[in-house]
C-alpha positions in Angstrom: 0.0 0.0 0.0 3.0 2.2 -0.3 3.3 2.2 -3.7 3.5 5.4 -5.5 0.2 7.1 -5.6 -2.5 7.3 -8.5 -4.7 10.5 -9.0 -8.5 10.0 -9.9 -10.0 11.8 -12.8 -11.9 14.1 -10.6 -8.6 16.6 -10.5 -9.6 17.6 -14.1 -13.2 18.7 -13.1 -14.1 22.1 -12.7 -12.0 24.3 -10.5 -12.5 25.0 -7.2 -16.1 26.7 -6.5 -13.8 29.7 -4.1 -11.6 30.0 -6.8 -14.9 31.3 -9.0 -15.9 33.8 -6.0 -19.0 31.7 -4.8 -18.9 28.9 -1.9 -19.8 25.4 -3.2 -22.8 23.8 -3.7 -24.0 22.1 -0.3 -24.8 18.3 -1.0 -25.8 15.9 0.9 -24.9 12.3 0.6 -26.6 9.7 2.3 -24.6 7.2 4.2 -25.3 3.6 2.8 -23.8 2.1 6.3 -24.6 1.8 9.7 -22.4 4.2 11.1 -24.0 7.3 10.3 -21.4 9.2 8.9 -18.1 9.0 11.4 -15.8 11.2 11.7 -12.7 10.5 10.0 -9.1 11.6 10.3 -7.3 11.9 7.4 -3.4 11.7 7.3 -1.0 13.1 5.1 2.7 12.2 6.4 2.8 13.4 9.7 -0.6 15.9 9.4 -3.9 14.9 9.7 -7.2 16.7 8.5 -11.2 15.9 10.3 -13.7 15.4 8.0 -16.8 13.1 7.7 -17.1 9.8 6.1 -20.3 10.5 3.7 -20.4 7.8 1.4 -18.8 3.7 0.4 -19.2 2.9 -2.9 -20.0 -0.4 -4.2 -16.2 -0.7 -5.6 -15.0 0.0 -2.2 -14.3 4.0 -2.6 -14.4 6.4 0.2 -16.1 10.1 -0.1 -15.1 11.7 2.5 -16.0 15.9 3.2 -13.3 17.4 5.1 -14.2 20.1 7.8 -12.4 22.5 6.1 -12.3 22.7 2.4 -9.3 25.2 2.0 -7.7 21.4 3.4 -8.2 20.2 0.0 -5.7 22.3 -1.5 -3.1 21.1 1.1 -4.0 17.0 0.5 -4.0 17.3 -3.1 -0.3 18.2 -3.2 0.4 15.0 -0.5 2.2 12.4 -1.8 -0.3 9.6 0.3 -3.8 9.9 2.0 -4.4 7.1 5.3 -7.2 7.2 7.4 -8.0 6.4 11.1 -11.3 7.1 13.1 -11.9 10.0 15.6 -13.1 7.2 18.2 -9.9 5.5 17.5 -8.1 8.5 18.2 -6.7 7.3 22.0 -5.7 3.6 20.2 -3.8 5.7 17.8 -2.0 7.7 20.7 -1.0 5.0 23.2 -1.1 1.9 20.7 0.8 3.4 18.2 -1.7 2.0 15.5 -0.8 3.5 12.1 -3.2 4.8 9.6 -4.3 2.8 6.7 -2.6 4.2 3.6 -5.2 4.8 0.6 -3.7 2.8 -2.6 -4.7 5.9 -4.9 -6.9 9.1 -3.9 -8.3 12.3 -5.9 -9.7 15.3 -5.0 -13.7 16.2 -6.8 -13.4 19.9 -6.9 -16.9 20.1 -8.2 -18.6 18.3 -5.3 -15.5 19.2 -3.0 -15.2 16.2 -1.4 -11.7 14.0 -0.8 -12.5 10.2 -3.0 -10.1 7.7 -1.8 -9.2 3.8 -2.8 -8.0 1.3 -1.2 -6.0 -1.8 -2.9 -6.7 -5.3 -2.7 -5.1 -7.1 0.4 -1.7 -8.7 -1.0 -0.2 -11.8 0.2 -0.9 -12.2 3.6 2.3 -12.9 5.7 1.8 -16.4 7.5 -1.9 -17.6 8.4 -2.2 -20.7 9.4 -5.5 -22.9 7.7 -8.1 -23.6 10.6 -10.1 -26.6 11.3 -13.4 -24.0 10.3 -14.7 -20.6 11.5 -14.3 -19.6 14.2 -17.0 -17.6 15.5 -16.6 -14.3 17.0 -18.4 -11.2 17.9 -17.1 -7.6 17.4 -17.6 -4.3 19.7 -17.4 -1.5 17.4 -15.6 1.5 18.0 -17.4 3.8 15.5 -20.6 1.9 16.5 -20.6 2.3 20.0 -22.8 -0.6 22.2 -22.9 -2.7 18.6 -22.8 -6.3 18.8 -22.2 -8.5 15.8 -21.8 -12.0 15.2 -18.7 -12.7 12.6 -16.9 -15.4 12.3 -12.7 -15.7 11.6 -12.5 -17.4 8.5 -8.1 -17.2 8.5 -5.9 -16.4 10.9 -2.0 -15.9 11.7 -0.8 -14.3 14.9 -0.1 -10.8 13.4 -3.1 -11.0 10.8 -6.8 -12.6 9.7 -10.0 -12.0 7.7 -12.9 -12.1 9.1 -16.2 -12.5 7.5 -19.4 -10.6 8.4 -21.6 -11.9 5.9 -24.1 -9.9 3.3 -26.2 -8.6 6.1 -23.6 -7.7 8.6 -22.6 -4.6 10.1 -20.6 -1.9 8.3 -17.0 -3.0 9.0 -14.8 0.3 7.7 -11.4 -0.1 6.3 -9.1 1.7 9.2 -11.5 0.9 11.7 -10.0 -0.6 15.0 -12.4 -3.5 16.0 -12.5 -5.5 19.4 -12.9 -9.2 18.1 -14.1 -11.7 21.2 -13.5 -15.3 19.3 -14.7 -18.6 21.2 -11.9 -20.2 22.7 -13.2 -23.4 23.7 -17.2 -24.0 25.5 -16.7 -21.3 28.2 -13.7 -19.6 27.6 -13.0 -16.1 25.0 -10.2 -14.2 24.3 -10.0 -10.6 22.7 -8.5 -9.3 19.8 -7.8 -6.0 19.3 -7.7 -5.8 15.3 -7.8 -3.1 12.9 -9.5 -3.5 9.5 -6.7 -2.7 6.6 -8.8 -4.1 3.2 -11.9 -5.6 1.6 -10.9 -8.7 0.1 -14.9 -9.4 -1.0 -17.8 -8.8 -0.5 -18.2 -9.4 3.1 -14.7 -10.3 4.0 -12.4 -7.8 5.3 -8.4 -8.4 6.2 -7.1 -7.1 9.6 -3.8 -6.9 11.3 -3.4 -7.4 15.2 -2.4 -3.9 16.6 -1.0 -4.9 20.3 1.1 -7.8 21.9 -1.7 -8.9 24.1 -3.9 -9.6 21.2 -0.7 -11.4 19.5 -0.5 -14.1 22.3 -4.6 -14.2 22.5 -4.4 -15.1 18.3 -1.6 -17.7 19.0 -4.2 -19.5 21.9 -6.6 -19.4 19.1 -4.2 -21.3 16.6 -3.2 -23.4 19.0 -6.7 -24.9 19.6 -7.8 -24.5 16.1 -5.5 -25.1 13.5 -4.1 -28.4 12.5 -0.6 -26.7 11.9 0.2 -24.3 14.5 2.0 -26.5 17.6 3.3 -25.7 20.8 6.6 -24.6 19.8 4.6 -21.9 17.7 3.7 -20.9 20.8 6.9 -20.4 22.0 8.4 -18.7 19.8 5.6 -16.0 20.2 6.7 -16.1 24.3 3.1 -17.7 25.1 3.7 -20.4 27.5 1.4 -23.9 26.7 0.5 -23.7 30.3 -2.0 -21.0 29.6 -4.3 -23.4 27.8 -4.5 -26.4 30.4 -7.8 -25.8 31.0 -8.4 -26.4 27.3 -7.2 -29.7 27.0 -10.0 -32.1 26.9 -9.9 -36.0 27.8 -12.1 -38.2 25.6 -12.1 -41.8 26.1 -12.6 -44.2 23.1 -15.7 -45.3 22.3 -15.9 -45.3 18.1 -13.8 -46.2 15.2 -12.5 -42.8 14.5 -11.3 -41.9 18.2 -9.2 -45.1 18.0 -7.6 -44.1 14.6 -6.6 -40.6 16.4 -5.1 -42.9 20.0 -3.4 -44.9 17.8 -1.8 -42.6 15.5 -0.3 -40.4 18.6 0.8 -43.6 19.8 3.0 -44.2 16.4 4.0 -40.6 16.3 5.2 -40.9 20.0 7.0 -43.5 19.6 8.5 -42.7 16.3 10.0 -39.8 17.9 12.0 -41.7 19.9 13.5 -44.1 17.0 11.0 -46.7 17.3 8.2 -48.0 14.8 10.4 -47.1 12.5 9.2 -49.5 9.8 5.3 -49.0 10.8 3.3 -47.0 8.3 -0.3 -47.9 9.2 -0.9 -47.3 13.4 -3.5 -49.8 13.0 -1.0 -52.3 13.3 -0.2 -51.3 17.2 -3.3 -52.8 18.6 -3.6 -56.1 20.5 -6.1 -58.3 22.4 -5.8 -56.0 25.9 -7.2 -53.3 23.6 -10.6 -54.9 24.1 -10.4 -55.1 28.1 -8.8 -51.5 28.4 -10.2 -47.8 28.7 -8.1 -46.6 25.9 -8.2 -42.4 26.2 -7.0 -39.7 23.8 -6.2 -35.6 25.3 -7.1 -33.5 22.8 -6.2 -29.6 22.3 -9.4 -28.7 20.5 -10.3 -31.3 17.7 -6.0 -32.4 17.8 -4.9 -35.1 19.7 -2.2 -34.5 21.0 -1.5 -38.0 23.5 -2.9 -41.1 24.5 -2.6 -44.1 26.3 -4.9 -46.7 28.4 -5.6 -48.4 31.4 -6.5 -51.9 31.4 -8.9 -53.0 34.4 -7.8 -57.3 35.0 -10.5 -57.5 37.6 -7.7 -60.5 39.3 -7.3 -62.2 35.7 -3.5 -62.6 35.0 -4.3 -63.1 31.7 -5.4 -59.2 31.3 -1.8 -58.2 32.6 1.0 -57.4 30.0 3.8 -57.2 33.1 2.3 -60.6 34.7 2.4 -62.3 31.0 6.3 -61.6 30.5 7.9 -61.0 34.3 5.4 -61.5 36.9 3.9 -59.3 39.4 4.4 -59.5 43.4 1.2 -61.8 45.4 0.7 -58.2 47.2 -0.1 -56.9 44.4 -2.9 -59.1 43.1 -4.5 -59.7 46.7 -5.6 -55.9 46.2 -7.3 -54.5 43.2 -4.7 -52.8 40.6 -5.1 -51.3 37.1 -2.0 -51.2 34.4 -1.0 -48.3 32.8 0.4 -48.7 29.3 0.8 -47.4 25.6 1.3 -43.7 27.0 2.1 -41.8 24.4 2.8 -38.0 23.1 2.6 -36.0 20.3 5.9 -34.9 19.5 4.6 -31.5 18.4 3.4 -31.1 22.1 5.9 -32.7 24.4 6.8 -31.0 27.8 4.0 -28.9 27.9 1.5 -30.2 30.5 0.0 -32.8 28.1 1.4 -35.4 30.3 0.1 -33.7 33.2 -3.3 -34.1 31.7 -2.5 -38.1 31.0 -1.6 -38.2 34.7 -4.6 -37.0 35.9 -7.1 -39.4 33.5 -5.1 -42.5 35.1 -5.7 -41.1 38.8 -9.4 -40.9 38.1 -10.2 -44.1 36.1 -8.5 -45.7 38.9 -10.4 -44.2 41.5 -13.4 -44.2 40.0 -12.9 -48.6 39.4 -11.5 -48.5 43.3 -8.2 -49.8 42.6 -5.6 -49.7 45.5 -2.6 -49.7 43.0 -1.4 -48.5 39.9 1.2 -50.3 37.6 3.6 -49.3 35.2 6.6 -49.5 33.4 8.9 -46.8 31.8 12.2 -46.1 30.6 15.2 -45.0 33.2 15.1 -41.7 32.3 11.2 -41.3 33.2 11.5 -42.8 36.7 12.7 -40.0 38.8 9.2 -37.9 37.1 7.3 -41.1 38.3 8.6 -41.0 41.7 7.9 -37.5 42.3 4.5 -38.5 41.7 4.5 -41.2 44.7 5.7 -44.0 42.1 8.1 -46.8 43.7 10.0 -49.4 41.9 9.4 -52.5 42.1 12.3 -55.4 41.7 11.4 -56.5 38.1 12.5 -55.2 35.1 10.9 -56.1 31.4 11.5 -55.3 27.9 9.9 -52.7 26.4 7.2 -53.9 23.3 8.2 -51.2 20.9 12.5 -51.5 21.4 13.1 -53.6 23.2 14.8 -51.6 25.9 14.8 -52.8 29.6 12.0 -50.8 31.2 11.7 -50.6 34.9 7.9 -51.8 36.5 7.0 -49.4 39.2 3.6 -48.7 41.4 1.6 -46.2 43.0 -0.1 -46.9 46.0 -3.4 -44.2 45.9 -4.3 -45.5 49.2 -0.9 -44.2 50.6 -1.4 -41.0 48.1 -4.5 -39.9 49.8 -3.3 -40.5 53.5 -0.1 -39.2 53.8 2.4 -36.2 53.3 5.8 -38.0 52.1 5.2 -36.5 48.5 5.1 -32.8 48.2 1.8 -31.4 49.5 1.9 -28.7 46.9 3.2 -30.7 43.9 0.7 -33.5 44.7 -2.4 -30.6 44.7 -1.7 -29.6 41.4 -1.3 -32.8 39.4 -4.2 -34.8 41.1 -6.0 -32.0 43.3 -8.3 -31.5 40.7 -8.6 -35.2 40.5 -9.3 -36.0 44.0 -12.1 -33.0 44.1 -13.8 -34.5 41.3 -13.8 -38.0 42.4 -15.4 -36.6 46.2 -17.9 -34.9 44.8 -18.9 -38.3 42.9 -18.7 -40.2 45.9 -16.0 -42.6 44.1 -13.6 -42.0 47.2 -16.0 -43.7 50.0 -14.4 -47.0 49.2 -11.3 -45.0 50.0 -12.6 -43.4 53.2 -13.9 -46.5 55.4 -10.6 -47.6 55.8 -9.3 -44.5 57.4 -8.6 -44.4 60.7 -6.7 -42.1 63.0 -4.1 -39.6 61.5 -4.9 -41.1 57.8 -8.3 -39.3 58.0 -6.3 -36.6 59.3 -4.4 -36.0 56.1 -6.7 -37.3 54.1 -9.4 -34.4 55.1 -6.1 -32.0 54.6 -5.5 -32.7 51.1 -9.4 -33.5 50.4 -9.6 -29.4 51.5 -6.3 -28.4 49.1 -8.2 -29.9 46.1 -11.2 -28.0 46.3 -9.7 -25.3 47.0 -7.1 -25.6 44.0 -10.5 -26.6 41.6 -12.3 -23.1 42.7 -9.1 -21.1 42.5 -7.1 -23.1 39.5 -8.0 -23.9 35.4 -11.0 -25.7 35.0 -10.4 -29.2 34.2 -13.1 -31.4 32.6 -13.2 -34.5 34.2 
C-alpha cells in the first residue's frame, strides 16, 4: 500500500467553487452504512485533517467531506492519504496503531469532497489454515454498544479476515475493532484488530495492533489449526501452560477416536526411534485393547497423547507385566489397574500434556477402586514417576516397541491420599483437581472406610487443598 500514488479523474473537473468567487454547492450524501457518517481523520505524512465519512461505494471508494475545504488544497499536493477514526483516536496515541494508507486518492473539486481507494489485500504474511470458523463477535468503535456476530475465516498471529456476511454490520477499512472469538465451551479471548482491506464482498483483512492480542491469536491457533503447535507458541513467548484448561480427555468409544489414539501412539514412539518400519498405526493394537479404557487428550479437535488403562478384575491373563515377568502376590491380593501405551505427540511434548494423561489415570482408577497403579517406563522417566508417589518394584521387562529394559514401578493411591511423604503442593496440582472430582462423585468412600486415625487426618487436609485448588485453579473437565 506504499506504492506510489494514483490520481483519480476528478482533479480535471471544474476548479474550485472559491476559486470562482462563490462557496460550493452544499450536498448531501446519504450514508449507505450503519455508522451514520463518522468522523474521519485523514493523514497526510505526519498531518492529519477531520472530516466526515459520507459515502462507500460499491467498488469500495471512500467520499469523504473534510471540515475544512481550504484542506483540499493542502491533500492534493500530499504524496499519500491514510485514514484512522476520531473514536480510535486514543488507540492511535497509546497503541501506536498506524493509519491505513489509501492505494490511490483524488480530489472532486466540483462536489468538494476527498475520494479515496483502497488496494486489494496482497499476500498475507503467514496464516495458518483452521479446522473452520471460528466464531466471533465484534464491539465497534465507530458503533458504539454494537454487537455483531462474525466469524474468523483465516488467521495468523499478526493478521486474519474475518467474514461478516451480506447482512452484517458496516465494517470500515481503518477501523480498529474489538474481536471476542470462542476459545473453547466457556472460555474467549479478545483481539484488538484493525481492518486494513476488503478482500470481497463481506470479507475484510485485519492486522493485530498490540502484543496482548498477539499471544490471544496464538491461543486461538493453538486450539484451532491443524498446523500451529506448541513450539509456535513459543516462539511467540506464550507459554502452553495458559491453555491447560483447554485440554479435553475423551475416552474411546468409536472407530475414529481409535484411529486418532493410535496414530499419537505411532507418532510418540517414532520420535523416539522406534516404529520405524510401521506406516499404518492400526498395526499397534492387541487383544488388551478390548479389556482396556483406551483415552485420547485433545487440544481442541488435535490429539495430542494417548494411552490406556486396562482393568484385570484379578485375571492374570489381562496383565501385560504378569504375561512376561510376573507381578508380586501383594499386588494381586488388592485391586490394581495397568498403565500402558502412554504416548505424546511430539509437536506437544513438555508442555503439561502429560500432566493431563496423569490425571485421567488417577481418576479411572479411582473411580474402578483400585488400591494400585502399575507401570513400566524407561530409566530416564523414573525420577518424574517417583515424584509422583511411584516406587520401583524389583522386576524389570522389555519394552514392546524396542526392546529396551524398562523398569515396573507402582503407585499406591491408598498411601497417596493419607499421607504427606510426596510434596503437599506438587501433589495438589497434578491430582487436586482429581481427587475433588472424584469426592464430589462419591467414588472415594471405598477409600474413606478404611481411614482411621491420622490417615483421615491427612486425608481431610488434602481433600480441603483440592477443592480449594479446583475453585481457585484452570478448569479441568473430568
Amino acid at each position: 500500500m506504499s506504492a506510489p500514488q494514483a490520481s483519480f479523474a476528478y482533479e480535471a473537473m471544474d476548479a474550485p467553487a472559491e476559486a470562482r468567487g462563490r462557496a460550493p454547492e452544499p450536498r448531501f450524501h446519504h450514508a449507505v452504512h450503519e455508522t451514520h457518517r463518522p468522523t474521519v481523520i485523514v493523514w497526510t505524512g505526519a498531518s492529519f485533517h477531520e472530516g466526515t465519512l459520507e459515502t462507500e461505494q460499491a467498488d469500495g471508494e471512500y467520499v469523504i467531506a473534510l471540515e475544512r475545504p481550504e484542506d483540499l488544497a493542502r491533500i492534493k499536493e500530499a504524496r499519500r492519504v491514510g485514514i484512522t477514526y476520531w473514536q480510535d483516536r486514543r488507540l492511535v496515541r497509546w497503541l501506536r496503531v498506524q493509519p491505513v494508507w489509501a492505494g490511490s486518492f483524488g480530489v472532486d473539486w466540483r462536489s468538494g469532497r476527498l475520494r479515496v481507494r483502497f488496494e486489494p489485500q496482497g499476500a498475507p504474511m503467514l496464516l495458518y489454515p483452521l479446522d473452520g470458523p471460528i466464531a466471533a463477535r465484534i464491539e465497534q468503535g465507530i458503533a458504539p454498544r454494537r454487537r455483531a456476530s462474525v466469524s474468523l475465516v483465516e488467521l495468523g498471529p499478526y493478521e486474519g479476515v474475518l467474514s461478516v456476511g451480506d447482512g452484517g454490520p458496516c465494517v470500515l477499512i481503518g477501523s480498529v475493532l474489538r474481536v471476542r472469538a470462542a476459545l473453547g465451551a466457556a472460555r474467549e479471548v479478545r483481539l484488538l484488530v484493525q481492518v486494513v482491506a476488503r478482500r470481497r464482498r463481506g470479507e475484510y483483512c485485519f492486522r493485530v495492533v498490540d502484543a496482548r492480542s498477539v499471544k490471544a491469536a496464538a491461543a486461538l491457533l493453538a486450539v484451532r489449526s491443524p498446523a500451529f503447535t506448541f513450539s509456535n507458541l513459543k516462539v511467540l513467548d506464550v507459554s502452553p501452560s495458559r491453555l491447560d484448561g483447554l485440554m479435553a480427555i475423551r475416552t474411546v468409544d468409536d472407530a475414529e477416536t481409535l484411529e486418532a489414539a493410535l496414530s499419537v501412539r505411532l507418532r510418540g514412539n517414532q520420535f523416539f526411534g522406534r516404529l520405524s518400519g510401521v506406516g499404518d498405526a492400526s498395526a499397534l493394537t492387541d487383544d488388551l485393547d478390548p479389556h482396556a479404557i483406551t483415552f485420547v487428550c485433545q487440544l481442541g479437535d488435535k490429539p495430542i497423547g494417548t494411552g490406556r488403562v486396562v482393568i484385570n478384575d484379578g485375571d492374570r491373563r489381562l496383565s501385560e507385566i504378569e504375561r512376561e515377568v510376573g507381578l508380586p502376590g501383594w499386588i494381586w491380593r488388592e485391586r490394581f489397574a495397568e498403565v500402558s501405551r502412554v504416548a505424546i505427540h511430539p509437536d506437544y511434548r513438555a508442555s503439561g500434556v502429560m500432566v493431563a494423561i496423569f490425571r485421567e489415570m488417577g481418576r479411572i482408577a479411582l473411580n474402578m477402586r483400585c488400591r494400585y497403579l502399575v507401570l513400566d517406563c524407561i530409566e530416564k522417566l523414573v525420577p518424574m514417576y517417583e515424584k509422583i508417589g511411584g516406587k520401583r518394584l524389583p522386576i524389570t521387562k522389555r519394552h514392546p516397541y524396542s526392546g529396551e529394559t524398562v523398569h515396573v514401578m507402582y503407585v499406591d493411591l491408598f498411601e497417596s491420599l493419607t499421607t504427606l511423604r510426596t510434596n503437599p503442593v506438587f501433589w495438589t496440582f497434578m491430582f487436586g483437581p482429581v481427587v475433588d472430582h472424584a469426592r464430589r462423585i462419591s467414588s472415594l468412600a471405598h477409600y474413606r472406610q478404611h481411614m482411621r486415625g491420622s490417615d483421615a487426618l491427612v486425608y481431610h487436609l488434602k481433600s480441603g487443598l483440592s477443592r480449594l485448588y479446583s475453585a481457585l485453579g484452570p478448569r479441568w473437565d473430568g
